[in-house]
N, C-alpha and C positions, 0 to 999 in steps of 0.2 A: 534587768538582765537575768539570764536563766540558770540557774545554777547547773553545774557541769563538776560530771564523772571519770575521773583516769581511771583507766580501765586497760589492765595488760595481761595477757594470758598465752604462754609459749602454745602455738601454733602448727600441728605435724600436717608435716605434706605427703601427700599419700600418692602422687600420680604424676607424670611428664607426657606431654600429649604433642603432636604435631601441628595438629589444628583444636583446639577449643570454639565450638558455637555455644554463646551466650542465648537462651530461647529458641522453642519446641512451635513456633510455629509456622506455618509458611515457607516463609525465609531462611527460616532454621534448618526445617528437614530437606529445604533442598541446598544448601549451604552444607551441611554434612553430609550429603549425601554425594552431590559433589567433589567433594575433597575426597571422601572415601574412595571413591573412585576413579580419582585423576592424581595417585602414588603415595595420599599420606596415611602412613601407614597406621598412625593412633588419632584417631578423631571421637570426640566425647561431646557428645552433647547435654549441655546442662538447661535443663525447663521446671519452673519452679512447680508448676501443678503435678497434677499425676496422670494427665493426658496428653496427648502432643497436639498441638492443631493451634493453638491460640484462640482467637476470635471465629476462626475459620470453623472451630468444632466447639468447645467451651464456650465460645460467644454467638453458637447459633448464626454466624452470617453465613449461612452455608447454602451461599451461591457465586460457585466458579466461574466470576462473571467473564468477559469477553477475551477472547484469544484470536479474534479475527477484528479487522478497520468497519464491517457492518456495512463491507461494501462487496463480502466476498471473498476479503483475501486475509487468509492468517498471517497474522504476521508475528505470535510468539511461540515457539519451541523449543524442543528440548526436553527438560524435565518439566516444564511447565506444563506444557501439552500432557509428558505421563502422569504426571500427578491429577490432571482432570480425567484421563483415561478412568487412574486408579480408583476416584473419588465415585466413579459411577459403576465397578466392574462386575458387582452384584444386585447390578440396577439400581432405580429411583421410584420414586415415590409420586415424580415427576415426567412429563416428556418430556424425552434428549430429541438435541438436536441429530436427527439421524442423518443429513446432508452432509455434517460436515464428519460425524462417526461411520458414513460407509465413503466418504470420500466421493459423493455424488458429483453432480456437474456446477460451473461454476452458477449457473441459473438460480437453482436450486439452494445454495451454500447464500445466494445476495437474501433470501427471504427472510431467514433467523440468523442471529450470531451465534457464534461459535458459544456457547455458554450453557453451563448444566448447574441445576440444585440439587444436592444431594442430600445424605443420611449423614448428621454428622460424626455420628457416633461408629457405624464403619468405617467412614476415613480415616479415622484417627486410631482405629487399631491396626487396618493395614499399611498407612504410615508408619507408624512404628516397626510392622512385621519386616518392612522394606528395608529400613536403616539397618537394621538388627541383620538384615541377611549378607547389608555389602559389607557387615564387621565396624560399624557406627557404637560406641559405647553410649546408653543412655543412663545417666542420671536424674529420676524423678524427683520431686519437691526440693527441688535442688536452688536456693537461689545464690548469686553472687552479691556478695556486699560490699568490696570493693576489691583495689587492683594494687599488685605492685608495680612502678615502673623506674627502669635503670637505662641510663642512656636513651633515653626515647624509643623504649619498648617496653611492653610491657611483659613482664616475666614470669608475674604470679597473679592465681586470682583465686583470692581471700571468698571461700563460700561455705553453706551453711545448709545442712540436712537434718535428720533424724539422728545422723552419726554425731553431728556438734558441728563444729566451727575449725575448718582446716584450709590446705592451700592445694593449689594445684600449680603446676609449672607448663608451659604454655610454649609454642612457638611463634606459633600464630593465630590469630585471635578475631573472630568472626564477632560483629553485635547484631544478633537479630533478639534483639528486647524489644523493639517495638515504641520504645519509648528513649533511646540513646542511652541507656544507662551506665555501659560499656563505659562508649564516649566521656560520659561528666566525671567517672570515679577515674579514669585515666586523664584528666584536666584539657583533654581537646577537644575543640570551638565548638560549639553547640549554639542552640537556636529554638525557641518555644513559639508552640503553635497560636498566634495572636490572638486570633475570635474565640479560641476556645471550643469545648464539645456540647452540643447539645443533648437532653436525656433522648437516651434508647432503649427500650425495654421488650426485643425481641421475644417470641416463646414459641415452643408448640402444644396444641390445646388437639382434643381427639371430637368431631363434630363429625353431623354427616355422614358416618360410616367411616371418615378416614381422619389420617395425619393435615393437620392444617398448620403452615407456618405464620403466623402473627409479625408483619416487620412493624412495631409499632415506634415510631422514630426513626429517622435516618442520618444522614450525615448532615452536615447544615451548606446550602451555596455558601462559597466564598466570598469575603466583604468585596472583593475587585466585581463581582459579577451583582451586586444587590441593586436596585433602587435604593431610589431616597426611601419611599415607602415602607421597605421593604426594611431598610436600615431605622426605622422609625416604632416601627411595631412590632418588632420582635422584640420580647420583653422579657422572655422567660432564663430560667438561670444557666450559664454556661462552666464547663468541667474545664478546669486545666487537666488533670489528668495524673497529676506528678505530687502529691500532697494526700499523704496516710487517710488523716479525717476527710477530706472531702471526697476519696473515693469510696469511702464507707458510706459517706455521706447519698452519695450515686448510686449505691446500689442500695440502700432501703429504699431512695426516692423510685428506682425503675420499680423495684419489687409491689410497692405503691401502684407505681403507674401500672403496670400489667396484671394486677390483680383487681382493680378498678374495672380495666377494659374488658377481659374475661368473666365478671360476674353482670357487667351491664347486658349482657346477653341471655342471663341465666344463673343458677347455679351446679351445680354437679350432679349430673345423672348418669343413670348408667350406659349411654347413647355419648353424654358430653364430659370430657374430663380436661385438665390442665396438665397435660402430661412431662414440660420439659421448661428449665427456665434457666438461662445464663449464666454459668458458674464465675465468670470474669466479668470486669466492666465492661459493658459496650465504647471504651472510649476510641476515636478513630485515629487522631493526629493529636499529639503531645510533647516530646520534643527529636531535635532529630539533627545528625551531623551538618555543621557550617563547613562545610569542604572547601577542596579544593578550585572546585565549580560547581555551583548553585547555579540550578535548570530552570527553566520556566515554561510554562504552560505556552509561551507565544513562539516554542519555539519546534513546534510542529512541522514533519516533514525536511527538516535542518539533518545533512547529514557530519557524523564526526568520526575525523579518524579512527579515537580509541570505542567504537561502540562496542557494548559486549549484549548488546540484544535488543528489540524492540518491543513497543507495548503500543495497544491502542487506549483511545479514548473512551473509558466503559457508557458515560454520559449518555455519546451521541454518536452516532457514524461519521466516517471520516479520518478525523484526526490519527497521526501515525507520528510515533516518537521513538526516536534511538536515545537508547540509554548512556551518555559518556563513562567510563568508565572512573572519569576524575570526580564524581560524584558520591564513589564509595569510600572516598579515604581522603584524611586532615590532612593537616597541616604540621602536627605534632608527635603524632604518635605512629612511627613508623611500621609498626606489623596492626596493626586494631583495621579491621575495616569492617563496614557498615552495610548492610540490606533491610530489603522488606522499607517496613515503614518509616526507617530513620537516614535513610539516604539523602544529599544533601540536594533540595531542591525550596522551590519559593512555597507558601502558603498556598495559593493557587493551582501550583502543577501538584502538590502533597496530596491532594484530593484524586487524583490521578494516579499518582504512583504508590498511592497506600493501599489497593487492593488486592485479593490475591494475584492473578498473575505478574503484575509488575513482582509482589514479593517472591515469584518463584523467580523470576528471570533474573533479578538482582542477587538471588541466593546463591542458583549457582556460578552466578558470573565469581562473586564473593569467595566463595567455596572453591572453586577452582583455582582462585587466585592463591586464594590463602595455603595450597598442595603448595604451589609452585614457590613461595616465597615468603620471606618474611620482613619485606621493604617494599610496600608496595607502589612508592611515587620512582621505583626503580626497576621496577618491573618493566623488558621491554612487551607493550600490549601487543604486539603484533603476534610472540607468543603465544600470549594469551588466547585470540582470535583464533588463531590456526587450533589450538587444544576445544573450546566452544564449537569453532563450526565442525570439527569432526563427528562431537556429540549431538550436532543436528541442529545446533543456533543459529538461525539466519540472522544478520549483523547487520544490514543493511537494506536500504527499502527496495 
């Protein structure tokens, strides 16, 4: 048994907010941004790093994958759609898709999806410049270490800066951690991602005359979709994601891994250089709300009363899914609710709804929510709906 510390230290609270977003990325900025913008009047965002973006900029996945079915037809808006606008507005590095950015015909829009790569590192300063403009407070290297909760809400949340260690007071309470963290320090139902993550060790190297992005690793198929084979020979180590050492652990091993694959080519000349390299772990799926309703992947083109937006299938063309909206909020904690990657869906569909634009779509559905109240299994959604599609969310297919 491990020996164990009482540890007590009077606590000042320094702030009362309307809406609290827990994490700066995706989810987050549209989740505050949202709410900044649909009446509440104090919205603070807390992100532990000193950049906002998550994976999206920090972790180098900086590609806005699909916003259209790849048959044509868009099927996510809103802020989701500006945030891809915003993520290219000083160009790329990359061709955009110019069909669906000058609104060509629908011929044209069936050839490419809707989808752009960008500069991570400007996105995540004009993200920022965005929040800061609708009156979003940002708190940098900010993290939360836990929650207070009284009568099944929670009231206070216990976090930790440069300042020290104080409290905040909260109305309502967005989790876009990315990893439910919100969810477990508030004790409602949570769920760990089973297979685990496999290594990723994205970068950018300078070759060529330009910027090359390196996806070295990706997400892993789902066990529902493997072979036998497939489930046979994979052998290599997998990340929960949720455990101090083992994500230290993860990020010597990427660091490893992508300085391996960058010198197998060479080493540093003035023509070739390693210019950029994941300040976060690459991890994708880790844990994430047991809600009210758990989604699944089969259940594609199902339409539901309370949708608060739809996402496609980045995989493959086709596939078209609305979002319930019972999927952002427990069973326990009456103001907490959930976006981005920790919304409450199965293993299978998680690989779906963990990339950016689902995480925009669920942010501001989230974000919005969270203006409007602070019970959210009491919310009537129809509300809801009618304040989303004014700001442009098509809700339905």
């Amino acid at each position: 048994m491990q020996p164990t510390l009482r540890f007590e230290k009077k606590i000042p609270v320094t702030g009362s907010y309307d809406v609290v977003v827990a994490g700066g990325g995706i989810a987050g900025i549209a989740a505050a941004l949202a709410a900044a913008r649909n009446g509440a009047k104090k919205v603070l965002l807390l992100e532990k790093q000193y950049v906002l973006g998550g994976l999206a900029t920090l972790g180098l996945i900086a590609i806005y994958l699909p916003l259209c079915d790849g048959k044509g037809h868009q099927v996510s808006f809103g802020i989701c759609e500006e945030l891809c606008r915003l993520s290219i507005k000083h160009g790329s590095e990359f061709p955009l898709p110019q069909a669906w950015l000058q609104n060509l015909s629908d011929a044209e829009k069936r050839k490419h999806r809707f989808q752009v790569t960008y500069n991570p590192n400007m996105f995540a300063i004009l993200a920022e410049q965005l929040l800061r403009e609708n009156g979003v407070e940002i708190l940098f290297g900010t993290g939360v270490l836990d929650v207070c909760v009284h009568q099944s809400k929670i009231d206070t949340l216990i976090v930790e800066n440069k300042s020290g260690i104080f409290a905040i007071r909260a109305v309502s309470v967005v989790d876009a951690t990315g990893d439910a963290d919100i969810c477990h320090f508030a004790g409602e139902n949570t769920a760990v991602f089973k297979q685990g993550n496999i290594l990723a060790s994205w970068y950018y190297f300078m070759g060529d005359g330009k910027i090359n992005l390196k996806m070295l690793g990706y997400s892993d198929t789902p066990d529902k979709y493997k072979t036998p084979e497939q489930k046979n020979t994979q052998q290599q180590r997998r990340y929960v994601g949720l455990d101090g050492i083992e994500l230290s652990e993860m990020v010597s091993d990427a660091h490893d891994s992508l300085l391996q694959d960058f010198l197998n080519n060479g080493d540093i000349t003035p023509q070739r250089s390693l210019t950029a390299i994941a300040a976060i772990p690459q991890v994708r799926m880790t844990r994430r709300l047991d809600g009210v309703y758990v989604q699944d992947d089969t259940e594609a083109f199902v339409q539901y009363p309370d949708s608060i937006g739809m996402i496609s299938d980045w995989r493959k063309p086709g596939p078209v899914y609305e979002i319930p909206f019972r999927t952002l909020y427990g069973k326990t904690i009456k103001n907490l609710i959930a976006a981005g990657r920790c919304i409450s869906v199965t293993d299978p569909m998680w690989d779906i709804s963990r990339v950016i634009p689902p995480c925009a779509v669920t942010g501001e559905a989230a974000g919005t929510a969270a203006a409007m109240t602070n019970d959210f299994a009491t919310l009537e959604v129809s509300q809801l709906q009618a304040v989303l599609q004014r700001n442009g969310v098509m809700l339905h297919l």
